[in-house]
Structure formats: C-alpha cells, structure tokens
C-alpha positions in Angstrom: 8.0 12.0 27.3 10.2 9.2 26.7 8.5 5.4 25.2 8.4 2.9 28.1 9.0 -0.8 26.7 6.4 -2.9 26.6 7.3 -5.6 29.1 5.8 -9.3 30.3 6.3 -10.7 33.1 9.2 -8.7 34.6 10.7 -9.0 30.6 10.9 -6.3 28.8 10.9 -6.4 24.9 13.3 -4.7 23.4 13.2 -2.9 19.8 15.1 -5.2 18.6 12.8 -7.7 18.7 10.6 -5.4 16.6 8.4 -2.6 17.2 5.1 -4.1 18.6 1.3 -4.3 16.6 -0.8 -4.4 20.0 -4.8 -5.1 20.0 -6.6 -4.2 23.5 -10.4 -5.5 23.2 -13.2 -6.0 25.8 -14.6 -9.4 26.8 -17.4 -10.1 29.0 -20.1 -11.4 29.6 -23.3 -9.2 29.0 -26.9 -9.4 27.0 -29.2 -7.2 25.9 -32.7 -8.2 27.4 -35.8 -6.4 25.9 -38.9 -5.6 28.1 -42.4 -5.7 26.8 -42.0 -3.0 25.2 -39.3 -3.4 23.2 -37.1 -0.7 25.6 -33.7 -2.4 25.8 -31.3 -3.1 29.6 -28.4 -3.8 29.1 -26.8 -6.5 31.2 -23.2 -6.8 32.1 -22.0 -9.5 34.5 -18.2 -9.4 34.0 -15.7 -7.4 31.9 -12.0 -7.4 31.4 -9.9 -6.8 28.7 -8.2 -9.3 25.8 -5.8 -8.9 22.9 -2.5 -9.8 21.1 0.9 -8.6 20.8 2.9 -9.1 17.5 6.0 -7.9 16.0 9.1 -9.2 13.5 12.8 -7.8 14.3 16.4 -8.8 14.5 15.8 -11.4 17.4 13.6 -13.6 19.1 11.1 -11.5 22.2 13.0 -13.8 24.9 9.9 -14.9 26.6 11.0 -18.6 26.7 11.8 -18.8 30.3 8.2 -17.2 31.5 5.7 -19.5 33.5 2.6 -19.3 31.1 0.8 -20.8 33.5 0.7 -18.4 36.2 -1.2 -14.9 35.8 1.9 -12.4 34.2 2.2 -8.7 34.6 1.7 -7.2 31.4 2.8 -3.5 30.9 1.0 -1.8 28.3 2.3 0.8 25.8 -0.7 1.0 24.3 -2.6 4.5 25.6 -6.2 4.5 27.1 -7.6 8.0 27.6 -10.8 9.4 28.7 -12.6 12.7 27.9 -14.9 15.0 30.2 -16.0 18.5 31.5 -14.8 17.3 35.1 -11.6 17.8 36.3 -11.8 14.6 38.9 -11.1 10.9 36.5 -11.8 7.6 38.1 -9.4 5.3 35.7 -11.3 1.7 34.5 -7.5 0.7 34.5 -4.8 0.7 36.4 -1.8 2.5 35.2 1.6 1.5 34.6 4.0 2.1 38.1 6.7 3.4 35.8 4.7 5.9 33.8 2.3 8.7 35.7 -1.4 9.4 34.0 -0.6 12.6 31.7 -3.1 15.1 31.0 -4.5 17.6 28.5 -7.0 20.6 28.4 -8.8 21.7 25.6 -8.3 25.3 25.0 -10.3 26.3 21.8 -9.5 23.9 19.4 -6.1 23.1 20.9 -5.3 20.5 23.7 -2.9 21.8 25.8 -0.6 19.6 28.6 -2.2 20.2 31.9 -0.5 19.4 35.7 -2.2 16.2 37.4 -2.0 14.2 40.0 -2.4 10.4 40.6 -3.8 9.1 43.8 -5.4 5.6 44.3 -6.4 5.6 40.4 -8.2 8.9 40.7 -6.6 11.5 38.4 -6.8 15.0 39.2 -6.5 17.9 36.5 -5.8 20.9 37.3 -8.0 23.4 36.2 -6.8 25.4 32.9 -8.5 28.9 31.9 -10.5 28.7 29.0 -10.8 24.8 28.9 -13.9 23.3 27.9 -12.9 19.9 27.9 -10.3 17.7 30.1 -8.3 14.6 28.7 -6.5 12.2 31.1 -4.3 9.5 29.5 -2.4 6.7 31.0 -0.8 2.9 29.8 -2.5 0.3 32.0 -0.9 -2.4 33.5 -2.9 -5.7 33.5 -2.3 -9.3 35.4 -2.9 -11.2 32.7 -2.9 -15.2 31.4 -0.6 -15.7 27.7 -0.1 -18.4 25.7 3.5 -18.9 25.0 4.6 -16.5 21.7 4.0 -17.9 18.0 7.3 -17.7 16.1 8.8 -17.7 12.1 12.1 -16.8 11.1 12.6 -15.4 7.4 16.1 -16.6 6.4 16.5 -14.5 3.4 15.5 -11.6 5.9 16.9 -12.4 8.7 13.8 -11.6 10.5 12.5 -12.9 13.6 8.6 -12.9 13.5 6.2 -13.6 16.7 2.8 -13.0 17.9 0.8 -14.3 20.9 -2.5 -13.8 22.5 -3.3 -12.6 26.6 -6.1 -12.4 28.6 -6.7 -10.2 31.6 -6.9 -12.5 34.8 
C-alpha cells in the first residue's frame, strides 16, 4: 500500500516540504458529575477532534493561497484503527475518498490482512478462520478551521521549517 500525501485544502504537501510530525487529539465539551454516592456519569455534550501539523524540508508547504477562513478539507495520513470480536465497524471518522478502510485478523499472535468492504462508514471484515480478534484501520478526512502555517528558514541549512494548528469544524 502506497503513502497518500497529506493534503489541505485541495493542496497536497509534498515531501519536499518535509515529512510531517502530526498530533490528532480530542476536544469537547464533557464533565464528570458525581451522584450521592460518589458513583461517577460521565457527561459529554460535544466532541471533535484538534491537532497540529509540522515539518522542515527543502521548501516552503505552499499553503499561502488557502482561505483560512473558511472550513478546509484536511486529509489525514495519520491512521485511526479500532479493535473487536465483531466483524461489522461503525467508523467515529470518516475516511479518506482516496484511501479504502484496510483490515486485519488476528490469527494466533499474528495479524493477518483481511478482505473488507466500505459502505456508508460501516466497514465489513470478512470473516478469517481462527481469528479471535478483528482490526479495521482507515486515514480520516476532517472539514476543519487552520490558522495560516508558522514559518523559519535555517540559512546555513537551507531548511524550510513550519507548523500550524486545525480544528475540526
């Protein structure tokens, strides 16, 4: 399976621009009350997901000409996976158009490619003899709000540095 490039916006950053550090975190807005007695509920109102992008290469990312005010599609390289017994996954995420959900089955202590299928962001494994366990994996692909890239250049380098922050929409 061939790297997709991670792209923004309809951009896609190329290697040259350096080989990306990407952080993926959760945001939302939850609490933990506590009943009388003392048992915890957890209570979520929103979630969505949050991170960075950063790299240093030969050149500049080329983002300059991107609206950052309007919500960007943001293609992932970064993998999300999930884990179960079942061989039926509902994804939290929606996955990248240009790269199919891939899955694995756990065979012993060995996880094996499996066949799947993609429909509507249900992944379906097929089943595997011997498999205890089924893994389905996928890049998401997120509508998301960015603040235009940080930038340094290191002369005696050459090197084009850059980093900047997104939120899902």
């Amino acid at each position: 399976m061939s790297q997709p490039q991670l792209m923004l916006g309809g951009v896609p950053i190329v290697l040259h621009a350096g080989a990306p550090v990407l952080s993926d975190d959760p945001i939302g807005a939850e609490h933990l009350h506590r009943m009388s007695d003392g048992a915890g509920i957890k209570a979520t109102l929103w979630e969505r997901a949050a991170g960075s992008i950063s790299a240093q290469g030969w050149m500049p990312p080329g983002l300059g000409a991107l609206d950052y005010s309007q919500p960007l599609e943001f293609r992932s390289t970064q993998v999300d996976n999930m884990i179960s017994a079942d061989l039926v996954f509902t994804l939290p995420s929606t996955p990248r158009p240009d790269q199919a959900p891939w899955a694995f089955a756990l065979v012993g202590d060995e996880w094996l490619p499996a066949a799947c299928s993609t429909v509507d962001g249900e992944v379906t494994v097929t089943a595997v003899t011997g498999a205890s366990l089924y893994q389905v994996a996928w890049m998401p692909v997120y509508s998301v709000f960015a603040s235009r890239p940080a930038r340094g250049y290191d002369s005696g380098a050459g090197a084009h540095s850059w980093s900047m922050a997104w939120e899902e929409a």
